[in-house]
gemmi code that builds the backbone of each chain (N, CA, C; Angstrom):
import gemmi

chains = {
    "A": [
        ("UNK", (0.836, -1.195, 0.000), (0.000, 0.000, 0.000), (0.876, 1.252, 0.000)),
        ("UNK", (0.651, 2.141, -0.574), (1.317, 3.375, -1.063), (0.051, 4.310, -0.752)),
        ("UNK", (0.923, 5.527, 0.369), (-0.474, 6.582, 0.516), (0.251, 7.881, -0.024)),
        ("UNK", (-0.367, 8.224, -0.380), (-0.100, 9.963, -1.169), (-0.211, 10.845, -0.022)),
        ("UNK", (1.001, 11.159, 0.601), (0.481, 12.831, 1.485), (0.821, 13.876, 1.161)),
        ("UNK", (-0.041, 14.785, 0.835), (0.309, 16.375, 0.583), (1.688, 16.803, 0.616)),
        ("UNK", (2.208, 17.449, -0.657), (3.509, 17.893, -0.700), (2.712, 19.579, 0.546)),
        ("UNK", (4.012, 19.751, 0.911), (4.265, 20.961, 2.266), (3.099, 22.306, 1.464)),
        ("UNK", (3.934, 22.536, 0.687), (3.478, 23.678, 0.437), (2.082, 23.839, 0.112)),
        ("UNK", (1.457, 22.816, -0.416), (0.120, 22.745, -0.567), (-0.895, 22.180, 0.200)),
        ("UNK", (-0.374, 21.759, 1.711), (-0.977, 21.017, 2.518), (-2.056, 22.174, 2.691)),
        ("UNK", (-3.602, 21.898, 3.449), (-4.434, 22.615, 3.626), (-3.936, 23.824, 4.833)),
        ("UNK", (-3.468, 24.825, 4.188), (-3.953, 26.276, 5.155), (-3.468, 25.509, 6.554)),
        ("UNK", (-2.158, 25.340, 6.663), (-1.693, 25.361, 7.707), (-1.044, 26.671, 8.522)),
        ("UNK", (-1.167, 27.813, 7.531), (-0.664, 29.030, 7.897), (-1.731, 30.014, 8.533)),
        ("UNK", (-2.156, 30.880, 8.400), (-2.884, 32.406, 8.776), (-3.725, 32.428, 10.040)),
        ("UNK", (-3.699, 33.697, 10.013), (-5.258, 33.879, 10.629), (-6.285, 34.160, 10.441)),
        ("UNK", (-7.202, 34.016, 11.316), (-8.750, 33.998, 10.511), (-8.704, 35.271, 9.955)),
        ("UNK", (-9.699, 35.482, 9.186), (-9.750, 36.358, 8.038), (-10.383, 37.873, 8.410)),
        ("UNK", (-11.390, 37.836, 9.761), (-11.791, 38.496, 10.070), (-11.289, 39.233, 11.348)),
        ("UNK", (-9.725, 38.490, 12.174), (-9.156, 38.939, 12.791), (-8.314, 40.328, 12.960)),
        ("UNK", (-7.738, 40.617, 11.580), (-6.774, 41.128, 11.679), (-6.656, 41.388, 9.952)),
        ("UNK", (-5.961, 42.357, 9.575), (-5.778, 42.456, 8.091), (-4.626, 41.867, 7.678)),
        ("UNK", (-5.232, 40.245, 6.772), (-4.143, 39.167, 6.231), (-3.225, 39.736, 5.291)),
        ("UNK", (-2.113, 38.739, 5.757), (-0.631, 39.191, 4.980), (-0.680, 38.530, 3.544)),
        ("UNK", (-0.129, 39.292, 2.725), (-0.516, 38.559, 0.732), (-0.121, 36.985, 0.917)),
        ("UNK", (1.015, 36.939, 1.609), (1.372, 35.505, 1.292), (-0.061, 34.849, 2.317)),
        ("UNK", (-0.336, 34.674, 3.688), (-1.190, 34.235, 3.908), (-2.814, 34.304, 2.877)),
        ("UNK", (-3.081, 35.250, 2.547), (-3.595, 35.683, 1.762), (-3.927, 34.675, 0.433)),
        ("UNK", (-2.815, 34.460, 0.221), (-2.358, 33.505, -1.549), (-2.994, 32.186, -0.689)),
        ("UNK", (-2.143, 31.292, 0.302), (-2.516, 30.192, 0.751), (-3.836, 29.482, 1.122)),
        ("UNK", (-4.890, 30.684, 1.707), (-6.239, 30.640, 1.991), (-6.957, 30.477, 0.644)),
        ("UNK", (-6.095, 31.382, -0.143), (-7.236, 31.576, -1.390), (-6.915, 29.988, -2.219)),
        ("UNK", (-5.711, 29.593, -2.426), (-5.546, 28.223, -3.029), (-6.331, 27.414, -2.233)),
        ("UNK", (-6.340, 27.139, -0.737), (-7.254, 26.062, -0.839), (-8.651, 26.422, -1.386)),
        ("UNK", (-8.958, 27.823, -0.604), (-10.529, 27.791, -1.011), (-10.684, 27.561, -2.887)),
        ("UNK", (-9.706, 27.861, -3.691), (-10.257, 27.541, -5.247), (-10.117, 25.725, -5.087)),
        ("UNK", (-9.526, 25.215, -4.201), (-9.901, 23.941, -4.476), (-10.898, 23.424, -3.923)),
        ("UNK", (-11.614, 24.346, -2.955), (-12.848, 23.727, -2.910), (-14.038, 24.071, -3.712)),
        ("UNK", (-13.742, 25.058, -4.543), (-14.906, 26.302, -4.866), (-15.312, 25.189, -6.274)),
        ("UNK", (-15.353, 23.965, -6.427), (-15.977, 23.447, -7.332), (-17.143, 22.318, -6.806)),
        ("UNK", (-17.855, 22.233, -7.292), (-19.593, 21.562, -7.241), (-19.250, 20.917, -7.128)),
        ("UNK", (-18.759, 19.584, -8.202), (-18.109, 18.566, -8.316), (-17.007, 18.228, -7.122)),
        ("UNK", (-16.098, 18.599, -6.780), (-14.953, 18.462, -6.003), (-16.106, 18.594, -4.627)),
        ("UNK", (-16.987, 18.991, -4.381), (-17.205, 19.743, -2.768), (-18.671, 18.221, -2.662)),
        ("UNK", (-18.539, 18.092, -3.930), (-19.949, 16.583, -3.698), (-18.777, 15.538, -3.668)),
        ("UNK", (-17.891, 15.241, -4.352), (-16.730, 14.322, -3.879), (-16.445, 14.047, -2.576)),
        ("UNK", (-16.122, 15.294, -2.111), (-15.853, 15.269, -0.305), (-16.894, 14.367, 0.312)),
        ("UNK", (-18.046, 15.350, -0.245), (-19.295, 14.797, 0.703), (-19.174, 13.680, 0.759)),
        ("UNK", (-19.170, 12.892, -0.495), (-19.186, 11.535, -0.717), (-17.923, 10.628, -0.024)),
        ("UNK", (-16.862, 11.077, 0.306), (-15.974, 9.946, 1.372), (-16.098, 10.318, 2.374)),
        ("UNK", (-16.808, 11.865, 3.038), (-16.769, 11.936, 4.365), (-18.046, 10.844, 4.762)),
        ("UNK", (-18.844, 10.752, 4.056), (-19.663, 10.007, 4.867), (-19.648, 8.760, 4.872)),
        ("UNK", (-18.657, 7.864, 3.952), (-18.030, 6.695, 3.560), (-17.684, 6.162, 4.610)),
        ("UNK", (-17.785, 4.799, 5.235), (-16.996, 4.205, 6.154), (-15.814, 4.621, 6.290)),
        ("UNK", (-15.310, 4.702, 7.438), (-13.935, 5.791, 7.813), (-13.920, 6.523, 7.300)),
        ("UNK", (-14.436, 7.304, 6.942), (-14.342, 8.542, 6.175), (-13.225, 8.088, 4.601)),
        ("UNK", (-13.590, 7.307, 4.268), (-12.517, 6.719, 2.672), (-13.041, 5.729, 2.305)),
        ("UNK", (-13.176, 6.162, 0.856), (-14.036, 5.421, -0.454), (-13.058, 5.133, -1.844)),
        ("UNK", (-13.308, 4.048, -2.191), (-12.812, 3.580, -3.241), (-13.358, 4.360, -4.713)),
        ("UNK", (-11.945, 4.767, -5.325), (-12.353, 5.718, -6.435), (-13.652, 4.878, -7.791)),
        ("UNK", (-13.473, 3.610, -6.975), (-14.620, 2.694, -7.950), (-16.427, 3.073, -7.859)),
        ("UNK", (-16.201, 3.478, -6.021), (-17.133, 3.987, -6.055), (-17.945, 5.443, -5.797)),
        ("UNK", (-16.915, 6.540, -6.647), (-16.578, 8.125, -6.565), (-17.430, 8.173, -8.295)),
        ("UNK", (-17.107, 7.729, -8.914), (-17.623, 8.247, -10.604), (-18.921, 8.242, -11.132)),
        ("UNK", (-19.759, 7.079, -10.442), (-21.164, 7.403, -10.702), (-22.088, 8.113, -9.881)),
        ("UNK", (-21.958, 8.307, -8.542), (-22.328, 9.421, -7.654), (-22.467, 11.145, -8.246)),
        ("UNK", (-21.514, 11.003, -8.936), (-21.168, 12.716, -9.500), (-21.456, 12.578, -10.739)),
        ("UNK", (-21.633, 11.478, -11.632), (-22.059, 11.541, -13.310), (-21.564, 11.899, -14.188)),
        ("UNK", (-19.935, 11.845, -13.588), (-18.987, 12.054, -14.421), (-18.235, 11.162, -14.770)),
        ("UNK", (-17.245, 11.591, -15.678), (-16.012, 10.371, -16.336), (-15.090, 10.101, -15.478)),
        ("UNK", (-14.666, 9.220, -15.433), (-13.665, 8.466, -14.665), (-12.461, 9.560, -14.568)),
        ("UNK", (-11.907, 10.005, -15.938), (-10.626, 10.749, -16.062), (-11.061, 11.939, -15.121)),
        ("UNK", (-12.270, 12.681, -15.269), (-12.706, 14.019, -14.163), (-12.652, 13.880, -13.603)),
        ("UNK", (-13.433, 12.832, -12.773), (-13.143, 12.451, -11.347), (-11.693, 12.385, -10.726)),
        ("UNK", (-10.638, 11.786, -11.191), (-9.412, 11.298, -11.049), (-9.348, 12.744, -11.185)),
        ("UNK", (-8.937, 13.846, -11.994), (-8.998, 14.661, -12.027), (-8.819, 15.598, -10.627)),
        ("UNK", (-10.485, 15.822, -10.371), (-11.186, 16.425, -9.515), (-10.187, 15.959, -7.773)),
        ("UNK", (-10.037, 14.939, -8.006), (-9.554, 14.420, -6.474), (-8.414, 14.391, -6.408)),
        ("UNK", (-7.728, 14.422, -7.831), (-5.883, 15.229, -7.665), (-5.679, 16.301, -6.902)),
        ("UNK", (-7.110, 17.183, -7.451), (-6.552, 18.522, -6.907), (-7.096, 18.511, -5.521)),
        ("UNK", (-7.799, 18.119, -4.851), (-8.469, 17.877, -3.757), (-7.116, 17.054, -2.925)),
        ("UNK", (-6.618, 16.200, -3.246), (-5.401, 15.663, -2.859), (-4.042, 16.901, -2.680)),
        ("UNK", (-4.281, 17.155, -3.895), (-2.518, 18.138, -3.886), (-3.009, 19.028, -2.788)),
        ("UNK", (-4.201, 19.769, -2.808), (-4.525, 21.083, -1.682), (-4.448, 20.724, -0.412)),
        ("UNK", (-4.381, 19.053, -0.179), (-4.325, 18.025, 1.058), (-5.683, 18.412, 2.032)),
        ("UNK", (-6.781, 18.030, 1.322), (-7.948, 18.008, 1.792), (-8.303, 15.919, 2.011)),
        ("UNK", (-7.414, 15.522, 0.627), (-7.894, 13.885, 1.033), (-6.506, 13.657, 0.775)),
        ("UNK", (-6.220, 12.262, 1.177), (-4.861, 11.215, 0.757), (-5.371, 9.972, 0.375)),
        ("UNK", (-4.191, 9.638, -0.297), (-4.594, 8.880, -1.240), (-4.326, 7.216, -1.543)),
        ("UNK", (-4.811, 6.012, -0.878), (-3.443, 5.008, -0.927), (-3.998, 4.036, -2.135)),
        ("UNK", (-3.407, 3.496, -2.487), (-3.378, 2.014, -3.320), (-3.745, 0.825, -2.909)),
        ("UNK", (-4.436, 0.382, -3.079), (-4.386, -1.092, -2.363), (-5.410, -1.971, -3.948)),
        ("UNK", (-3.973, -3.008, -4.192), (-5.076, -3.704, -5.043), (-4.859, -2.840, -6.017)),
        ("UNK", (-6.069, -3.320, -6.966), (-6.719, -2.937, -8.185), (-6.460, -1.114, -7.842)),
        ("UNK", (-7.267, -0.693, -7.196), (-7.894, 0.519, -6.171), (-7.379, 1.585, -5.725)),
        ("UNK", (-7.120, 2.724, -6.007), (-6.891, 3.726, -5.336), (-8.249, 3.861, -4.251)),
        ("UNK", (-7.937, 4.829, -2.782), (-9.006, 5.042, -2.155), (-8.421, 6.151, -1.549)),
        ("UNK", (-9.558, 7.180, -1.552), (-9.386, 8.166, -0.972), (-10.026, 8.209, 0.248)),
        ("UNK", (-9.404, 9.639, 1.192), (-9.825, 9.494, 2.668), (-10.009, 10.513, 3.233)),
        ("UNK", (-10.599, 11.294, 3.989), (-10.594, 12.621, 4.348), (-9.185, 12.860, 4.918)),
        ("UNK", (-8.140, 14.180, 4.960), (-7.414, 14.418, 5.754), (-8.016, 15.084, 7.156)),
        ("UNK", (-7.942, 14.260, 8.345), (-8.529, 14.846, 9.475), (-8.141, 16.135, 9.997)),
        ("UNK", (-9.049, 17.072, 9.747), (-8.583, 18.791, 10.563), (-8.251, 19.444, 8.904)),
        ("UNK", (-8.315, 18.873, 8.337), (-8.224, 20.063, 7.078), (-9.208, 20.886, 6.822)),
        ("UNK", (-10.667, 20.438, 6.712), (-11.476, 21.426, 6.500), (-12.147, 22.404, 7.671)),
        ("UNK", (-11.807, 21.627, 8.654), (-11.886, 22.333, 9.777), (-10.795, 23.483, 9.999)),
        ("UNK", (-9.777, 23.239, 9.344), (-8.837, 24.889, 9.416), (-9.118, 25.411, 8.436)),
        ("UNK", (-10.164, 24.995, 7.817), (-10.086, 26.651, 6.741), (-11.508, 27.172, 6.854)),
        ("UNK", (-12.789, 26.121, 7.659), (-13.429, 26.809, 8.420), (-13.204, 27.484, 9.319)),
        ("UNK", (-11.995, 27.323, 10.141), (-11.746, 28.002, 11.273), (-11.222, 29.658, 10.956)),
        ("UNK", (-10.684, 29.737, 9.949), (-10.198, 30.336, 9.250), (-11.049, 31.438, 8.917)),
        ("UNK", (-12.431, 31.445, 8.463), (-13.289, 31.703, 7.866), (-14.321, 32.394, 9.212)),
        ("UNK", (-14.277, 31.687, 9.888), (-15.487, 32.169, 11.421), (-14.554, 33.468, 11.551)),
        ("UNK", (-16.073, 34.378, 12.247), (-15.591, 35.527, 12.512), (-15.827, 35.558, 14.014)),
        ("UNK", (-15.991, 34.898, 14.631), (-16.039, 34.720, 16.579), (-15.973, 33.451, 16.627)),
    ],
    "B": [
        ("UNK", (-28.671, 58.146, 1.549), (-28.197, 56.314, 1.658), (-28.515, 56.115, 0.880)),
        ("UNK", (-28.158, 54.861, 0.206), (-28.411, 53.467, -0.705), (-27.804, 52.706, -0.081)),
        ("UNK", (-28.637, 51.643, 0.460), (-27.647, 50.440, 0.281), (-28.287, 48.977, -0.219)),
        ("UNK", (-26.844, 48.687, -0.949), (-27.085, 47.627, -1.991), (-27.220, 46.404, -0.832)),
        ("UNK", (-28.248, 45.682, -1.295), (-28.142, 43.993, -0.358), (-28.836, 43.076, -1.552)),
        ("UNK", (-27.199, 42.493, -1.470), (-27.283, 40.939, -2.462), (-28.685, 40.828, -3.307)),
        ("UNK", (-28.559, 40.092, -4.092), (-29.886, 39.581, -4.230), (-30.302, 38.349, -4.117)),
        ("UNK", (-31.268, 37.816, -4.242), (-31.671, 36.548, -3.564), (-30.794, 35.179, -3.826)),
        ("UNK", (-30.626, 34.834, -5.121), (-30.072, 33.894, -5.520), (-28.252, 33.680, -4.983)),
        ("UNK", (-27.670, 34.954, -5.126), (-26.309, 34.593, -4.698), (-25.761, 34.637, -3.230)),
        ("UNK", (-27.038, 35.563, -2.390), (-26.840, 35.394, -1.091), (-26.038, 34.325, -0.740)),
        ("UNK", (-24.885, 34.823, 0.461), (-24.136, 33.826, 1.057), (-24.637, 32.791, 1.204)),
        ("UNK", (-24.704, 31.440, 0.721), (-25.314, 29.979, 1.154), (-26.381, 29.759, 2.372)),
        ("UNK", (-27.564, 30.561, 1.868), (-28.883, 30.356, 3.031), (-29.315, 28.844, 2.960)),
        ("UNK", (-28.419, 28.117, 1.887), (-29.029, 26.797, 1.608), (-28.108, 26.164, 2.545)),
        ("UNK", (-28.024, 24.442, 1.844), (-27.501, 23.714, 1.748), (-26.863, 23.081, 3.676)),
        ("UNK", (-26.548, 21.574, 3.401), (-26.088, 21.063, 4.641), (-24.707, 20.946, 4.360)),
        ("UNK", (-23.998, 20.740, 5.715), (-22.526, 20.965, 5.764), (-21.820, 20.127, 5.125)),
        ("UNK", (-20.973, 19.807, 4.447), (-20.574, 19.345, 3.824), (-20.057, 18.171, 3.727)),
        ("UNK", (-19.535, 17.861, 5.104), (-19.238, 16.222, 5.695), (-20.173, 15.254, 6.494)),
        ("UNK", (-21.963, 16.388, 6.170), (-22.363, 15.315, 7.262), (-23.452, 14.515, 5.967)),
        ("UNK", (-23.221, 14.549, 5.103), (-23.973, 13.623, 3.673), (-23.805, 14.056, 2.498)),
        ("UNK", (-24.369, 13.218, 1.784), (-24.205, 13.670, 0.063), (-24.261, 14.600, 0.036)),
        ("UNK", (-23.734, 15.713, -0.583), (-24.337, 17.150, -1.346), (-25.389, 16.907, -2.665)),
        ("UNK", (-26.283, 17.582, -2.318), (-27.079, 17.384, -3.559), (-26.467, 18.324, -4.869)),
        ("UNK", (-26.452, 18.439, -5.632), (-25.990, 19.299, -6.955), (-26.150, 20.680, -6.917)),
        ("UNK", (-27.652, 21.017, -6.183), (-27.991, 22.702, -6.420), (-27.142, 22.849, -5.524)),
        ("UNK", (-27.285, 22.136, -3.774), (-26.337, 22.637, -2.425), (-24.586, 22.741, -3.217)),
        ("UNK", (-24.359, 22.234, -3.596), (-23.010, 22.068, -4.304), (-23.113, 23.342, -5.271)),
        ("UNK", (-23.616, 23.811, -5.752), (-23.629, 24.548, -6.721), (-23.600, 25.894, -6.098)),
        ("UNK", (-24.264, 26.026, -5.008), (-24.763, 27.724, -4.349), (-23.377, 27.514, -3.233)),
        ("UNK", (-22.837, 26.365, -2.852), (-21.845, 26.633, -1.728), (-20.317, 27.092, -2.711)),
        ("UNK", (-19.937, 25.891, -4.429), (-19.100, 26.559, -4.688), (-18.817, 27.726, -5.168)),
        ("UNK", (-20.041, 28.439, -5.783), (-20.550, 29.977, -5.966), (-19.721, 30.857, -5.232)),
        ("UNK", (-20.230, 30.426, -3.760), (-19.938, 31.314, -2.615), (-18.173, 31.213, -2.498)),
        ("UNK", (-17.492, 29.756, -2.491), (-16.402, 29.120, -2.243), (-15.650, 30.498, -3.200)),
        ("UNK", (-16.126, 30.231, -4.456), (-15.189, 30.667, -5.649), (-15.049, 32.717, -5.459)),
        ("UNK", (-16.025, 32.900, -4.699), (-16.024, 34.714, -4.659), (-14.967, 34.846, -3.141)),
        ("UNK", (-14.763, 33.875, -2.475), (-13.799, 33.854, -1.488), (-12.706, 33.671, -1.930)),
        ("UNK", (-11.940, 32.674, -3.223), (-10.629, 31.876, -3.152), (-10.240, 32.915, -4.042)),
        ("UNK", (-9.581, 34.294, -3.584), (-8.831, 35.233, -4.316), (-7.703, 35.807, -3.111)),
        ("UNK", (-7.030, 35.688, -3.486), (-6.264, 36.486, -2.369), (-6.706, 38.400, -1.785)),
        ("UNK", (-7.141, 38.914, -3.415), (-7.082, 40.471, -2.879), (-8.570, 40.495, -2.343)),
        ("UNK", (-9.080, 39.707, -2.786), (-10.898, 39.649, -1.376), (-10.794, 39.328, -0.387)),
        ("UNK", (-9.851, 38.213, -0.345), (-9.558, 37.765, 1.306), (-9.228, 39.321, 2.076)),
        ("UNK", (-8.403, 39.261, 1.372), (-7.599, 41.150, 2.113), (-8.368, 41.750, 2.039)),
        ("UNK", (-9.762, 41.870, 1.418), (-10.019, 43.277, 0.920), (-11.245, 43.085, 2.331)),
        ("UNK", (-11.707, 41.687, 2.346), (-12.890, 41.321, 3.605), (-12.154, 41.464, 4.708)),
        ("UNK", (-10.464, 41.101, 4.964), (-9.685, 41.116, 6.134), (-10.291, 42.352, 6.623)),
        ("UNK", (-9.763, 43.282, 5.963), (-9.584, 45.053, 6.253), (-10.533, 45.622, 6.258)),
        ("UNK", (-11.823, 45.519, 5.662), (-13.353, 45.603, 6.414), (-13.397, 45.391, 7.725)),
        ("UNK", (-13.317, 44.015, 8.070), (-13.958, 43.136, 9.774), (-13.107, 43.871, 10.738)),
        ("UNK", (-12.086, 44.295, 10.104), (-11.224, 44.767, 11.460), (-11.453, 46.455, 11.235)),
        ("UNK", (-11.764, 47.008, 10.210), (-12.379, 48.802, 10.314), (-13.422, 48.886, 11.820)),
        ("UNK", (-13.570, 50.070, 12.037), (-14.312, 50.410, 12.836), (-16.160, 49.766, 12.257)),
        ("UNK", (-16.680, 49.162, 13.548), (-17.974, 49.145, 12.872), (-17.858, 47.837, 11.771)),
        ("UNK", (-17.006, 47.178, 11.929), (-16.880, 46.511, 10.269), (-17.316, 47.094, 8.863)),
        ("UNK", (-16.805, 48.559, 8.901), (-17.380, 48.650, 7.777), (-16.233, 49.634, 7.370)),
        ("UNK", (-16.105, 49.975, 6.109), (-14.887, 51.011, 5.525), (-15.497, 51.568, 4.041)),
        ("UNK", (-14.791, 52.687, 4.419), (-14.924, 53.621, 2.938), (-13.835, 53.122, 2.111)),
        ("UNK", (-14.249, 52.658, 0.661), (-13.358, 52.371, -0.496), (-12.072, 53.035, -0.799)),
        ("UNK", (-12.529, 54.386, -0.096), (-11.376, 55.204, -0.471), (-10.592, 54.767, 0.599)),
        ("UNK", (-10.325, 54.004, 1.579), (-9.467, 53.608, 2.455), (-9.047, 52.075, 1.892)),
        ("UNK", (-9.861, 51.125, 0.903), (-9.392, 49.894, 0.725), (-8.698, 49.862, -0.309)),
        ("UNK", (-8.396, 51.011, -1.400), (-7.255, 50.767, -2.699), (-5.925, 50.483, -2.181)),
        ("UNK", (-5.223, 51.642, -1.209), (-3.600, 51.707, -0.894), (-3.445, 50.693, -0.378)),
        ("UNK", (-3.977, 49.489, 1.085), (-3.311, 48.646, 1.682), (-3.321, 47.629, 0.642)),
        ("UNK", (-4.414, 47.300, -0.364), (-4.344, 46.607, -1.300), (-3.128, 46.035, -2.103)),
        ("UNK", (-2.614, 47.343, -2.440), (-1.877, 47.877, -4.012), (-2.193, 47.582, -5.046)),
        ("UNK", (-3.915, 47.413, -5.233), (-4.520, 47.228, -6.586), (-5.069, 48.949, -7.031)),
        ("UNK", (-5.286, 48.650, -8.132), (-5.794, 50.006, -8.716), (-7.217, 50.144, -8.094)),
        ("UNK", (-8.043, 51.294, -8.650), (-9.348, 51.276, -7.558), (-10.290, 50.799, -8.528)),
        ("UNK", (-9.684, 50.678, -9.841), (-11.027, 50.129, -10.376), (-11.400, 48.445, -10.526)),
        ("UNK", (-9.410, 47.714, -10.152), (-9.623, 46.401, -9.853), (-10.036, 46.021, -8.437)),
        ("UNK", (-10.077, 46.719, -7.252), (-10.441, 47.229, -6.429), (-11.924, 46.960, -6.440)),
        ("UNK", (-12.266, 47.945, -6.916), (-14.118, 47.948, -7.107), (-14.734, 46.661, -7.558)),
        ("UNK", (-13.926, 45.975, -8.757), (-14.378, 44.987, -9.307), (-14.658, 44.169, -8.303)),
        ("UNK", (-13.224, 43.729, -7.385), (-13.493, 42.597, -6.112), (-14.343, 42.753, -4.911)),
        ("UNK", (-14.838, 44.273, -4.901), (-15.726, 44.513, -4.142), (-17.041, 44.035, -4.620)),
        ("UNK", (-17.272, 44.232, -5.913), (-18.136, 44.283, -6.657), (-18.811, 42.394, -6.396)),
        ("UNK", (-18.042, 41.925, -6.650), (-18.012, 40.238, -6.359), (-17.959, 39.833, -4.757)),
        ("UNK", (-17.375, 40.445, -4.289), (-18.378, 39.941, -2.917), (-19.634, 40.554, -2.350)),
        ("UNK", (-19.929, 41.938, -2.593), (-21.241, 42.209, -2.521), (-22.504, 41.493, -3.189)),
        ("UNK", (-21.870, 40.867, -4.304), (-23.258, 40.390, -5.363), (-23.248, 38.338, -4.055)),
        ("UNK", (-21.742, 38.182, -4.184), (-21.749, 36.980, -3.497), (-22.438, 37.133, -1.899)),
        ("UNK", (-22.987, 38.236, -1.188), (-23.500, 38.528, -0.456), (-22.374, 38.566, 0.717)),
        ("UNK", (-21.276, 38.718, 0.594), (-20.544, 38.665, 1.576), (-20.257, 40.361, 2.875)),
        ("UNK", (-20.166, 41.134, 1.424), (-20.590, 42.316, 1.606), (-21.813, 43.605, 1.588)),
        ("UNK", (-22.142, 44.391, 2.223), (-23.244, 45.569, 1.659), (-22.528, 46.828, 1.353)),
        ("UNK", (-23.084, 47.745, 0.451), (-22.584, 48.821, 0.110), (-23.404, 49.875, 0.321)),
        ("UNK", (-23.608, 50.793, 1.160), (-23.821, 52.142, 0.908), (-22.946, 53.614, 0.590)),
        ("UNK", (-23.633, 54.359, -0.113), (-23.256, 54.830, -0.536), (-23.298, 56.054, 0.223)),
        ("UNK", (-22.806, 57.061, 0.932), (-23.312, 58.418, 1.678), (-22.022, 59.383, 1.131)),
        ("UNK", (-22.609, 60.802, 0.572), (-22.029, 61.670, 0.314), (-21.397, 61.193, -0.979)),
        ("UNK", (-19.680, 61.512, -1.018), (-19.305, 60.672, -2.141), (-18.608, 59.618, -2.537)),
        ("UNK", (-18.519, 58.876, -1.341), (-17.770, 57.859, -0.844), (-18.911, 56.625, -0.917)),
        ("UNK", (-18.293, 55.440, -1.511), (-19.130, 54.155, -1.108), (-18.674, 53.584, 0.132)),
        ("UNK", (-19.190, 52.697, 1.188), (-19.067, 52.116, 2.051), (-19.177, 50.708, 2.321)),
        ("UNK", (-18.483, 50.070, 2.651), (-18.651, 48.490, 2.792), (-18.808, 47.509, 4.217)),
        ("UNK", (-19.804, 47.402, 4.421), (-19.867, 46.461, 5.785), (-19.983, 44.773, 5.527)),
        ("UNK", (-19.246, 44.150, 6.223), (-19.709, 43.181, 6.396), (-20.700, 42.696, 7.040)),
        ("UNK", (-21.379, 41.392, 6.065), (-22.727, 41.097, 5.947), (-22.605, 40.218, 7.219)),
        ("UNK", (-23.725, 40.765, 8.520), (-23.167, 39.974, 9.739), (-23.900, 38.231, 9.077)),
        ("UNK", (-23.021, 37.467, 9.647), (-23.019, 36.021, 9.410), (-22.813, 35.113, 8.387)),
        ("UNK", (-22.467, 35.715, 7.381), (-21.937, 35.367, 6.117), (-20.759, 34.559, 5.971)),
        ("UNK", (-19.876, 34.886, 6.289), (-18.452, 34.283, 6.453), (-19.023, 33.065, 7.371)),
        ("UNK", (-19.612, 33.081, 8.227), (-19.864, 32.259, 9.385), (-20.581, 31.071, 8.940)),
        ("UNK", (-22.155, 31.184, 7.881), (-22.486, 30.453, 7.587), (-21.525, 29.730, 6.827)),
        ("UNK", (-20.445, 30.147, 5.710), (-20.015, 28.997, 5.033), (-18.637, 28.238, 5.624)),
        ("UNK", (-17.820, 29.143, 7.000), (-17.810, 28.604, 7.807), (-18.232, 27.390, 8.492)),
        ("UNK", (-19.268, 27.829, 8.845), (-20.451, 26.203, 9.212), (-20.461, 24.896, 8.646)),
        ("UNK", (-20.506, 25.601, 6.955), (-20.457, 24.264, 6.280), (-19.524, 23.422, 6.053)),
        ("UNK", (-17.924, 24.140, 6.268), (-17.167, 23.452, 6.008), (-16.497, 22.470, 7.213)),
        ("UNK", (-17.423, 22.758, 8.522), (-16.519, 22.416, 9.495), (-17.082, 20.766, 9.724)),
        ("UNK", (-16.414, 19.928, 9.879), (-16.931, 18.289, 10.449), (-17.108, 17.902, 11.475)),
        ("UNK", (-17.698, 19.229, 12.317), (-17.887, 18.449, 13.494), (-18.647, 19.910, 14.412)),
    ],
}
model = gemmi.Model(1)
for chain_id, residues in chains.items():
    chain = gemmi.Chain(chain_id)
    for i, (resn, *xyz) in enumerate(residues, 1):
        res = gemmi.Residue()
        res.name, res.seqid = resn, gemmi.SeqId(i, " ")
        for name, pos in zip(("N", "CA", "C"), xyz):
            atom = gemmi.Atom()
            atom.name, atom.element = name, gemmi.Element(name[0])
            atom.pos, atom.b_iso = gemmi.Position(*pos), 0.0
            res.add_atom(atom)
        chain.add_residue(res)
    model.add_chain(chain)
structure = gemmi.Structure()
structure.add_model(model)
structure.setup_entities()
């Protein structure tokens, strides 16, 4: 088994402060805004939905492509970038890639986002 | 006075359930990445930073071009996109426009992203 974890720089918004704290610095600034464009898609944000509520929170990409009604290659696609922004990871097993929620990722960029 | 408030359809996400606690349906997916995509910019992040923390949460335009270092009419544009995304309101008094943040906005999509 081989798991994919987020290269550094793109791990989810491990940097800033919330948004409504204080007036954000460009580079914090840049980092918030990359994850949020990786979530800011329909597709990608029904993906999530779909392994968070998956046993352990991780679903087999076998069963990610007809849920969303898309092509296999989009999907794969869609959950690269959801992967690289390190919102999911990714392992092999078998036939199978399966994706998994990264625990506390979306919770820091909600946190991020609350204004109290 | 004038002041501009959103209009119905792009209002900050009055819809939809959070995002990890079931499927997203397509429209909920659709009105949350709406909202997602008028957030994932860096000079809105800044431009909403420097609002929440003005007096009042609210600021005259003519105070949000310089910390920027955008011009005022790319400026306006990103204002322009979070007011319609409902994040912001605008009035207008004398000859200055004004920008408050929309109380609970940030918060609701906040909400949605958090798992727990």
């Amino acid at each position: 088994m081989t798991t994919t974890t987020p290269s550094a720089p793109e791990t989810a918004v491990a940097c800033c402060r919330p948004v409504a704290t204080g007036a954000l610095s460009a580079s914090d600034a840049d980092q918030l805004a990359a994850s949020l464009k990786a979530l800011a898609d329909p597709a990608r944000l029904r993906l999530l939905s779909i392994v968070a509520q998956s046993e352990g929170a991780e679903a087999c990409v076998c069963d990610l492509t007809e849920p969303v009604g898309l092509s296999q290659p989009t999907v794969s696609h869609h959950l690269k970038v959801l992967t690289s922004a390190g919102f999911l990871s990714r392992s092999k097993r078998g036939t199978w890639a399966y994706y998994a929620l990264v625990p506390g990722a979306l919770d820091r960029v909600s946190a991020l986002l609350a204004t109290s």
